[in-house]
C-alpha positions as CSV (number, residue, x, y, z in Angstrom):
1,X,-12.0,-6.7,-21.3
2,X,-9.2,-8.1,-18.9
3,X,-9.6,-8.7,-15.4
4,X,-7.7,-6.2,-13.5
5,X,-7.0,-4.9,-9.9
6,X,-10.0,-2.7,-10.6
7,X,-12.0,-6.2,-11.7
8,X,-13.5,-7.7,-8.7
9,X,-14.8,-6.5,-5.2
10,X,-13.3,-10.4,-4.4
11,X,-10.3,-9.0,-4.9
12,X,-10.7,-5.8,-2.5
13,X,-11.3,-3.6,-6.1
14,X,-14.5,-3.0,-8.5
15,X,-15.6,-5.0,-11.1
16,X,-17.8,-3.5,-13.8
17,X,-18.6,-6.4,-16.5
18,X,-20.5,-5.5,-19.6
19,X,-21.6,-2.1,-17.9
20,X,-23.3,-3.9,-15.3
21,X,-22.7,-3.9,-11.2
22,X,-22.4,-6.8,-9.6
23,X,-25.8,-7.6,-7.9
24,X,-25.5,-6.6,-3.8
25,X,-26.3,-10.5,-3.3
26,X,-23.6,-12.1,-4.9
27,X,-21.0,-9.0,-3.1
28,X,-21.0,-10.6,0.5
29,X,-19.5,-13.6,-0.7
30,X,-17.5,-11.9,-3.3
31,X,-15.8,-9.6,-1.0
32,X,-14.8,-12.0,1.3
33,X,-12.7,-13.7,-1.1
34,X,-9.9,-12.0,-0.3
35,X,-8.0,-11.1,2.5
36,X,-5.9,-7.7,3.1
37,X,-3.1,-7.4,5.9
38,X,-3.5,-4.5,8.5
39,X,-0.5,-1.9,7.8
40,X,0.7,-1.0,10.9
41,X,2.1,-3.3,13.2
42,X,1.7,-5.8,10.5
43,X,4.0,-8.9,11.4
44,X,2.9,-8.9,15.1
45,X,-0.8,-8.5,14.5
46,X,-3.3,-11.4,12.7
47,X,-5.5,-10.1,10.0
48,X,-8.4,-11.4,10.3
49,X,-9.4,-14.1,7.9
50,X,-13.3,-13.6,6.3
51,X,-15.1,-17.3,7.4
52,X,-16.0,-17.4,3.3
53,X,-12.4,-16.9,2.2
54,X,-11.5,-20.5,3.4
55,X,-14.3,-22.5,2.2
56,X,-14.4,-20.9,-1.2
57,X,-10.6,-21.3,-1.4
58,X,-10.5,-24.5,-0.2
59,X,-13.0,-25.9,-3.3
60,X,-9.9,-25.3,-5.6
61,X,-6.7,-27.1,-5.8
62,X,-4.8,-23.6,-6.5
63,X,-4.8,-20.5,-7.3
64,X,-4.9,-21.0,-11.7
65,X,-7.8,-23.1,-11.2
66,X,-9.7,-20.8,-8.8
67,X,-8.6,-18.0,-11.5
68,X,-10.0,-19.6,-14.3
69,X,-13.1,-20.9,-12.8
70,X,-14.3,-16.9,-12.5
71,X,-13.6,-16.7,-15.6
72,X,-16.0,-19.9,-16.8
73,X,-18.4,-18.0,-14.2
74,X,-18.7,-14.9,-16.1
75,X,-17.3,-12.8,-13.0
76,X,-13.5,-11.9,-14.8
77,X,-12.7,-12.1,-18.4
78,X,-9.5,-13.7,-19.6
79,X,-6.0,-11.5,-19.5
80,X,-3.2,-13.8,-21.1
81,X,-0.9,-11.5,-19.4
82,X,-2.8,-12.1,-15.9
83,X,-3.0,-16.1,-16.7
84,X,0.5,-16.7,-17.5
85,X,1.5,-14.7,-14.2
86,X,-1.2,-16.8,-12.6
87,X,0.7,-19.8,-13.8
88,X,3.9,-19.3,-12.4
89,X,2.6,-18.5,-9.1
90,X,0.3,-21.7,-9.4
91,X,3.6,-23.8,-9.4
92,X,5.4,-21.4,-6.8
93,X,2.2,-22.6,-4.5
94,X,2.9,-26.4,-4.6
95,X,6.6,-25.6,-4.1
96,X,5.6,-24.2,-1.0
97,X,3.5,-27.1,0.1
98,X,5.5,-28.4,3.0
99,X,7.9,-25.8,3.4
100,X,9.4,-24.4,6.7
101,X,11.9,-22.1,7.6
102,X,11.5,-22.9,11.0
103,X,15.1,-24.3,12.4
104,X,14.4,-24.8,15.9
105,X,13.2,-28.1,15.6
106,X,15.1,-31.1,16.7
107,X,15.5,-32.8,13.3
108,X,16.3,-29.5,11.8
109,X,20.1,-30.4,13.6
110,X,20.5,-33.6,12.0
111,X,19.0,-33.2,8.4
112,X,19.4,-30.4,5.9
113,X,16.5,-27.9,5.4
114,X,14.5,-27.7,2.0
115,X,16.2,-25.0,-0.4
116,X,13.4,-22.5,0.0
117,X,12.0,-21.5,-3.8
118,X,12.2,-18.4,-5.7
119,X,10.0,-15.3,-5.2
120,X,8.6,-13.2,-7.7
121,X,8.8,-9.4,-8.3
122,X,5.6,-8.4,-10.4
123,X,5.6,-5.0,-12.1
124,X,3.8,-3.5,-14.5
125,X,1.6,0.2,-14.5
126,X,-1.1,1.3,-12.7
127,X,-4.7,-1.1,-12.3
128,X,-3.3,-4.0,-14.7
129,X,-4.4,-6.5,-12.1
130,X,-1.2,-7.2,-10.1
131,X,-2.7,-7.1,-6.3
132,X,-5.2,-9.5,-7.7
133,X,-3.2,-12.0,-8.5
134,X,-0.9,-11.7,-5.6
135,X,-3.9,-11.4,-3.4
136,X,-5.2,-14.9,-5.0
137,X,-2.3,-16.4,-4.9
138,X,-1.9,-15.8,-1.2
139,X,-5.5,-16.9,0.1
140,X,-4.2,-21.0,-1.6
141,X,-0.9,-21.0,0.1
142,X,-1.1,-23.7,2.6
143,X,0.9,-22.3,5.4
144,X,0.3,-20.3,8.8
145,X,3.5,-18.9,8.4
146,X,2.5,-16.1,5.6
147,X,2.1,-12.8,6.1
148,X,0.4,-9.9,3.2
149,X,1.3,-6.5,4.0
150,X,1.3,-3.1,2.2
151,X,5.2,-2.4,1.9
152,X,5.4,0.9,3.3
153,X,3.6,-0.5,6.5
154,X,6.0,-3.2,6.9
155,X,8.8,-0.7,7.1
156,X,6.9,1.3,9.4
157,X,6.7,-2.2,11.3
158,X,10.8,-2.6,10.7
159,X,11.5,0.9,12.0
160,X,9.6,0.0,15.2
161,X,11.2,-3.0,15.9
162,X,15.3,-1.3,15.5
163,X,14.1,2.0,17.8
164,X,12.7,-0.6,20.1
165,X,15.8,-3.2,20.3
166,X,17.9,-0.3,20.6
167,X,15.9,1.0,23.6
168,X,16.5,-2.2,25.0
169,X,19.9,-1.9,25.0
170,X,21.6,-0.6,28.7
171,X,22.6,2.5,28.8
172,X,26.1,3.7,28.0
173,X,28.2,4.0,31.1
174,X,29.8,7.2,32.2
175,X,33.1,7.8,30.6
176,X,32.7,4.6,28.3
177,X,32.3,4.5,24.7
178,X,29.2,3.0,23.8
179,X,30.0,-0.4,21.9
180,X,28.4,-0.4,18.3
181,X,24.9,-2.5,18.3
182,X,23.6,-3.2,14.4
183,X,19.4,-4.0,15.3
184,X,19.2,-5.3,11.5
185,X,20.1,-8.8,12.1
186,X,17.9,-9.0,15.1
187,X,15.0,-7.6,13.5
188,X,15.4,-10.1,10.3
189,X,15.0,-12.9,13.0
190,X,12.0,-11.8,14.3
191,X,10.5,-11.6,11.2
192,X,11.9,-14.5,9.6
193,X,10.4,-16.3,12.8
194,X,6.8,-14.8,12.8
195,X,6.6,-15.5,8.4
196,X,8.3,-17.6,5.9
197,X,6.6,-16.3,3.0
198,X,6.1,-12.3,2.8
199,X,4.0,-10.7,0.0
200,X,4.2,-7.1,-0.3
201,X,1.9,-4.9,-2.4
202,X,3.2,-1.6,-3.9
203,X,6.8,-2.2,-3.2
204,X,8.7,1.4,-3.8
205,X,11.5,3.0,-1.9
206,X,10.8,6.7,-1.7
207,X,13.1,6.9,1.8
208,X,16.1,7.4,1.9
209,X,16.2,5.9,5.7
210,X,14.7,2.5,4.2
211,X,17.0,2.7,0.9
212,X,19.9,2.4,3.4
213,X,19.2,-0.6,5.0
214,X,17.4,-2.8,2.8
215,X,20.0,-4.5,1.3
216,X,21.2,-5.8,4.8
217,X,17.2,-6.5,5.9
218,X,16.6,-8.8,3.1
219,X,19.8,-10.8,3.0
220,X,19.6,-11.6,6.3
221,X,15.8,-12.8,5.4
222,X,16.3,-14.1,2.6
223,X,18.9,-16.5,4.3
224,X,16.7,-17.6,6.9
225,X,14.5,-18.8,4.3
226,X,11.7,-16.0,3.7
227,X,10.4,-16.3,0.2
228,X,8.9,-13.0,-1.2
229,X,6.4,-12.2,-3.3
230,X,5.7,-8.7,-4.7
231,X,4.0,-5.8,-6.3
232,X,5.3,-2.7,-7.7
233,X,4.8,-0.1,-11.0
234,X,8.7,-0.2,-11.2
235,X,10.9,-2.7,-12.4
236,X,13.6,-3.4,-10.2
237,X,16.5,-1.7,-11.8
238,X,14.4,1.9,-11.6
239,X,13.3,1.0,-8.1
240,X,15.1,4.7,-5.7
241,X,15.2,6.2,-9.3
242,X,17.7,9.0,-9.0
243,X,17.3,9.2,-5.1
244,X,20.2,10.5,-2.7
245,X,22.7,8.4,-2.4
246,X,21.6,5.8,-4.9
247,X,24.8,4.2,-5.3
248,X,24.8,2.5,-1.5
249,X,20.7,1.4,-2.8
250,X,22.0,-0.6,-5.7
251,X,23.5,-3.9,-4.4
252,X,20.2,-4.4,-3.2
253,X,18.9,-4.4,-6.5
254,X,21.4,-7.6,-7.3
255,X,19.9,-9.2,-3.8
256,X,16.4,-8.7,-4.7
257,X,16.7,-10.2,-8.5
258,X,19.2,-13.4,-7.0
259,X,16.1,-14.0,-5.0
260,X,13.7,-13.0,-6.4
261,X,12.5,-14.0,-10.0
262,X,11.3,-10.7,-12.1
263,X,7.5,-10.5,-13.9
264,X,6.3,-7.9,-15.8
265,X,2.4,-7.7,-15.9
266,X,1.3,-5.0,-18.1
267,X,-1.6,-5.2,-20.8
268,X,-1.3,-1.3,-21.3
269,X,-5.2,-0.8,-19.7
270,X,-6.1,0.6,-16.2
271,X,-9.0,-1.5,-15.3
272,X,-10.0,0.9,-12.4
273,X,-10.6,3.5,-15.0
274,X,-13.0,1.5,-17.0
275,X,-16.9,2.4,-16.8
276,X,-18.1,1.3,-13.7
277,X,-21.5,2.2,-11.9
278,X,-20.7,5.7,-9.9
279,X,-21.5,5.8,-5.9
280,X,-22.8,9.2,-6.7
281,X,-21.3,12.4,-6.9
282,X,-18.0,12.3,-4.5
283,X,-15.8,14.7,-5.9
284,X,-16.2,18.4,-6.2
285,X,-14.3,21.7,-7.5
286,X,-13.8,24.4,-5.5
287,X,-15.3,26.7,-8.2
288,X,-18.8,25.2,-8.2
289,X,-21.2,27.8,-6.3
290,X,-22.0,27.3,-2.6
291,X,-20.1,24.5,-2.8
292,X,-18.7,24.6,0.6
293,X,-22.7,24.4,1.7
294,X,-23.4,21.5,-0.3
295,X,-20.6,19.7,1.4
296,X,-21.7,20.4,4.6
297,X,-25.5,19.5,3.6
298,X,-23.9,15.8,2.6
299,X,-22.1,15.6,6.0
300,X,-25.0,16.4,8.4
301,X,-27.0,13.9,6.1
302,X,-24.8,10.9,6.6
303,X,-24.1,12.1,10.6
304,X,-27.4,11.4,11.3
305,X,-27.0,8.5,11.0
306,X,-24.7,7.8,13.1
307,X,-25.3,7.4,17.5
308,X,-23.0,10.0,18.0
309,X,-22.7,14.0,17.7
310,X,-20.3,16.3,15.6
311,X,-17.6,17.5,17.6
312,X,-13.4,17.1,17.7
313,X,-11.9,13.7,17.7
314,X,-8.6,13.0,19.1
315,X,-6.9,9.8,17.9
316,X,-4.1,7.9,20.4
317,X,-1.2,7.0,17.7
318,X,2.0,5.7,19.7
319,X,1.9,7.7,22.2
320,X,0.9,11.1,20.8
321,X,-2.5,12.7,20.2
322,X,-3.7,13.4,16.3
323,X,-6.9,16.0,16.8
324,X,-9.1,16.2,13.7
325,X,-11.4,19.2,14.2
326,X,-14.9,17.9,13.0
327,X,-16.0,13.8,13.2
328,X,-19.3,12.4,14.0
329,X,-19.1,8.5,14.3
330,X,-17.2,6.7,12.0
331,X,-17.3,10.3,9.5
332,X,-14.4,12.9,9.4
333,X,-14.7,16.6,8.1
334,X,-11.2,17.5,7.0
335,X,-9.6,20.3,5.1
336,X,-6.4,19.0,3.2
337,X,-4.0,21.3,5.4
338,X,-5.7,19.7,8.6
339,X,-4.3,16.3,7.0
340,X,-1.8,16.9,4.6
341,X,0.2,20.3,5.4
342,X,1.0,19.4,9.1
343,X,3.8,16.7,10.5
344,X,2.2,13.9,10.5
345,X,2.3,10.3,8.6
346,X,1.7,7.0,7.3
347,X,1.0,5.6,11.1
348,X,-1.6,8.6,11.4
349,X,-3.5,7.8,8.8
350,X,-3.9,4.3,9.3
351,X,-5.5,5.2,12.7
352,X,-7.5,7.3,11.0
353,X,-8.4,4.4,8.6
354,X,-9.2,2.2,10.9
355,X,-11.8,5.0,13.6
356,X,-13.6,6.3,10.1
357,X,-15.6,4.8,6.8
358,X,-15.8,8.2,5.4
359,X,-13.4,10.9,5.4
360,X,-14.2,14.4,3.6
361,X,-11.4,15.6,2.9
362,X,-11.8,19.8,1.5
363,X,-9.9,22.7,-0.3
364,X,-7.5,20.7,-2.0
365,X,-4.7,22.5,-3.6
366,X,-3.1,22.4,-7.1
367,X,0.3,20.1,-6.0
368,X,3.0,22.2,-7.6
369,X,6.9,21.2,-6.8
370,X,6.7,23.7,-3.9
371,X,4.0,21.5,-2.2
372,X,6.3,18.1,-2.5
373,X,5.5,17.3,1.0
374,X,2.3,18.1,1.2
375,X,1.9,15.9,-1.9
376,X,3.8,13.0,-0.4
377,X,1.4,13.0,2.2
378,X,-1.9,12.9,0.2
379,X,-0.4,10.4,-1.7
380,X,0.7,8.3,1.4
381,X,-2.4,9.0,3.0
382,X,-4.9,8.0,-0.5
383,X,-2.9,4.5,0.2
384,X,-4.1,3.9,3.5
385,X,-7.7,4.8,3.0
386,X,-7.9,2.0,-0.2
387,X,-6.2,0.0,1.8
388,X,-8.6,0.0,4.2
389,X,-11.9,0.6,2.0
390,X,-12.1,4.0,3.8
391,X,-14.5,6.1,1.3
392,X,-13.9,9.2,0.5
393,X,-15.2,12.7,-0.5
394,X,-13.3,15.2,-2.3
395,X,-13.8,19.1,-2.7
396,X,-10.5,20.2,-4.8
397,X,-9.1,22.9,-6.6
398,X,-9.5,21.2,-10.0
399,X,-10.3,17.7,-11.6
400,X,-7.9,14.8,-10.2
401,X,-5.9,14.4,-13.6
402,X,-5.2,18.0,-13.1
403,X,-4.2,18.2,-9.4
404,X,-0.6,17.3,-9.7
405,X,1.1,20.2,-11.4
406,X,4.9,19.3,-12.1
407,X,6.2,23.2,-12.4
408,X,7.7,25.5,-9.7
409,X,5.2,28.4,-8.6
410,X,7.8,30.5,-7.1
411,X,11.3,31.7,-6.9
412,X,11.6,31.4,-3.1
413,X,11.5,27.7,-3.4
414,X,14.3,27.5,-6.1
415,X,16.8,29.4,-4.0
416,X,15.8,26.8,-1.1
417,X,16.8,24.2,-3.3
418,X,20.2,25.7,-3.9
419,X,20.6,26.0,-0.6
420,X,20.0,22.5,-0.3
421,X,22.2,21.2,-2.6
422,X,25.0,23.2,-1.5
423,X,24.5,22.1,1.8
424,X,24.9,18.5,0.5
425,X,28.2,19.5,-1.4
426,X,26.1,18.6,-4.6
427,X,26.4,20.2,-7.7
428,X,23.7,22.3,-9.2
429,X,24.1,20.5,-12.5
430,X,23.9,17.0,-10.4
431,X,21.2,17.8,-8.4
432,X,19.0,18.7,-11.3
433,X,18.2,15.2,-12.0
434,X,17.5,14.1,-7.8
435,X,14.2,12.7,-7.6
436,X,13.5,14.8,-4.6
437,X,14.0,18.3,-6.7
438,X,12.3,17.1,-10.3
439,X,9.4,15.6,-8.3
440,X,9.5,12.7,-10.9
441,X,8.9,10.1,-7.6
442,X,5.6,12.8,-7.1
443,X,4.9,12.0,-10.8
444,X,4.6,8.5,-11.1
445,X,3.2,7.7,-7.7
446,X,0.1,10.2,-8.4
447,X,-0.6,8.0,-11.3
448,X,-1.1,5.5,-9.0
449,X,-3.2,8.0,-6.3
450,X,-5.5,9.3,-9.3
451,X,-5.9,5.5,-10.6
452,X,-7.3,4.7,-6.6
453,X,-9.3,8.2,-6.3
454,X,-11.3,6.9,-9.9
455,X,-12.1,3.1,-8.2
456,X,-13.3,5.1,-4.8
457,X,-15.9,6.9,-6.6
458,X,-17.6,4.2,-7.5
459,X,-20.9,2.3,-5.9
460,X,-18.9,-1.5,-5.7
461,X,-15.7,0.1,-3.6
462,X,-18.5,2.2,-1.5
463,X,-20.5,-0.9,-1.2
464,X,-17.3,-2.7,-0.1
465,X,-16.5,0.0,2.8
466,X,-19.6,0.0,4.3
467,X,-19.0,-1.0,7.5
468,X,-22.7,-0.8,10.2
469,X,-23.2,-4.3,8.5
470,X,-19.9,-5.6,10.0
């Protein structure tokens, strides 16, 4: 068996080897072996770096050798598709050995600057151990100039920074036109300035508001000398698959593969799926009897013991307040239309992620076409919790490989779709194939949702996300 992103708590995911846990004294040091990047404002924030992550790190001269030694160690088993990845990225570290984009120095105006190397774009499906390899990669890159950021996040972060700078700007005069201010630029020098290496995990454009202006974003870093390293289930060409207005998304395709040198990691196994140990029993259908009691048994039984009492819990997120209507310490209570069927988003849920280890999270719908949104947001909000090693408990309508139902449940919603496209002056026939009416974006990004919801059952991740001991 191949070590995957479901192989090692070190790695932020489980590792089951021969059947057998990892024993609890050996997971302190394992799970500090890696370091994950806060999502939301996630250039301008430091992630806090475990105190074991350097020294064990340190004892190896790069990322191959620190790779290979778990496997002599018993704690990964060897993937050839893993270790030649591993290779490339172990020459990509010495490259960076030395290397600066900063040019604000004073030699910087007399001598040329280092061509900055190549990043790399690794696909491949769900589990197949690319955030592994990334993550290891990272932790031996000898700079203080590197950032590691879940890739929605950092374009929560870049939307930030353009409202912001345009905020800034002084206000129109009566009776003047107001003179045409581009923030993209700007923003791509703050960045540039605050990282010159960025590695982004699960890198997918689903927006059409970030499909617009990526194109401009990463030329302008990329020629101020960011090198990128990333993660994605998509290959580049499919990357915005049949989204609106696809053909202004392209060019950025051509930008990203210039820059960026294409991997494909894909042994054909999802290593989070594989046997592991079980935390217990964390997800439940709605059809079980007195389900809804034994939830609510499990709740009270954890709240004790925590120093605080069940009651609402309002959450500050820029500005606003997000109320959940039961919490108890770092426990939530939730139904899925208190989190899911309501206007909120990514930046709420990483609040969430970071006020809660546990979040119940009840009634749990079949996800038909109709319920795209809704959808988009348990998916979006599935990512934050991983992220964050937020555990969860699930009480659904049916099991998880069945929650995601790619059909229409009603007429009303096809006539809104009309609407829709008529609205855009788009054909019926050329709207058929639009991600955002076939739900095909839905499709492939539950894979990933159900492949997280089957690692989050089990003891290691719970283990991991335990957080009184922090």
């Amino acid at each position: 068996m191949a070590a995957g992103e479901a192989s090692l708590v070190a790695l932020g995911l489980p590792f089951c080897m021969k059947n057998k846990l990892l024993s609890k004294s050996t997971l302190p040091s394992i799970i500090n072996c890696i370091r994950r990047g806060l999502a939301t404002s996630v250039l301008t924030q430091t992630v806090e770096e475990p105190s074991a992550t350097t020294s064990s790190s340190s004892s190896f001269s790069g990322p191959l050798e620190h790779y290979n030694s778990l496997i002599r160690d018993g704690q990964l088993r060897e993937d050839l598709q893993q270790k030649a990845v591993m290779e490339k990225l172990e020459q990509m570290q010495k490259n960076l050995r030395g290397y600066s984009n900063d040019r604000s120095s004073f030699f910087s105006k007399f001598f040329s600057q280092r061509k900055p190397p190549k990043g790399y774009y690794i696909y491949g499906d769900v589990g197949t151990g690319k955030t592994m390899v990334m993550d290891m990669f990272y932790n031996h890159v000898e700079t203080e100039k590197k950032k590691r950021v879940h890739f929605h996040g950092f374009m929560l972060d870049v939307h930030k920074r353009i409202h912001r700078l345009k905020q800034s700007l002084p206000k129109r005069k009566v009776g003047k036109m107001a003179k045409a201010y581009d923030p993209i630029a700007p923003v791509a020098e703050e960045i540039s300035e605050e990282a010159c290496l960025l590695c982004f995990d699960e890198f997918q454009v689903t927006d059409i508001a970030d499909a617009m202006i990526l194109k401009q974003l990463f030329e302008n870093l990329f020629l101020k000398g960011v090198v990128v390293v990333a993660t994605s289930n998509r290959p580049p060409d499919d990357l915005y698959k049949n989204g609106l207005q696809r053909v202004n998304f392209v060019p950025f395709i051509a930008v990203l593969k210039e820059y960026c040198q294409t991997l494909r990691l894909d042994s054909g196994i999802d290593y989070r799926r594989r046997n592991c140990p079980a935390a217990g029993k964390l997800v439940y259908l709605s059809s079980e009897p007195d389900v809804d009691a034994t939830l609510d048994k499990l709740f009270d039984e954890m709240a004790f013991k925590q120093n605080d009492i069940t009651r609402p819990r309002s959450l500050k997120v820029h500005g606003r307040i997000l109320t959940l209507d039961k919490a108890c310490g770092t426990i939530a209570d939730c139904t899925f239309e208190e989190l899911c069927d309501r206007p909120i988003g990514a930046s709420d849920y990483l609040e969430m992620s970071a006020v809660f280890d546990t979040v119940f999270i009840r009634n749990i719908p079949l996800l038909t076409l109709n319920k795209k949104t809704q959808a988009r947001r348990f998916i979006t909000l599935i990512d934050a919790l991983y992220e964050h090693k937020v555990r969860v408990v699930l009480l659904a309508e049916a099991p998880l490989d069945e929650l995601f139902v790619c059909e229409y449940h009603d007429d009303h919603d096809h006539h809104d779709t009309h609407v829709l496209l008529d609205d855009l002056g788009i054909s019926r026939d050329s709207g058929s194939s639009l991600a955002i009416f076939t739900g095909e974006e839905e499709v492939f990004a539950f894979q990933r949702t159900v492949s997280r919801l089957t690692e989050m059952q089990t003891e290691e991740y719970w283990v991991a996300g335990e957080r009184s001991s922090k």
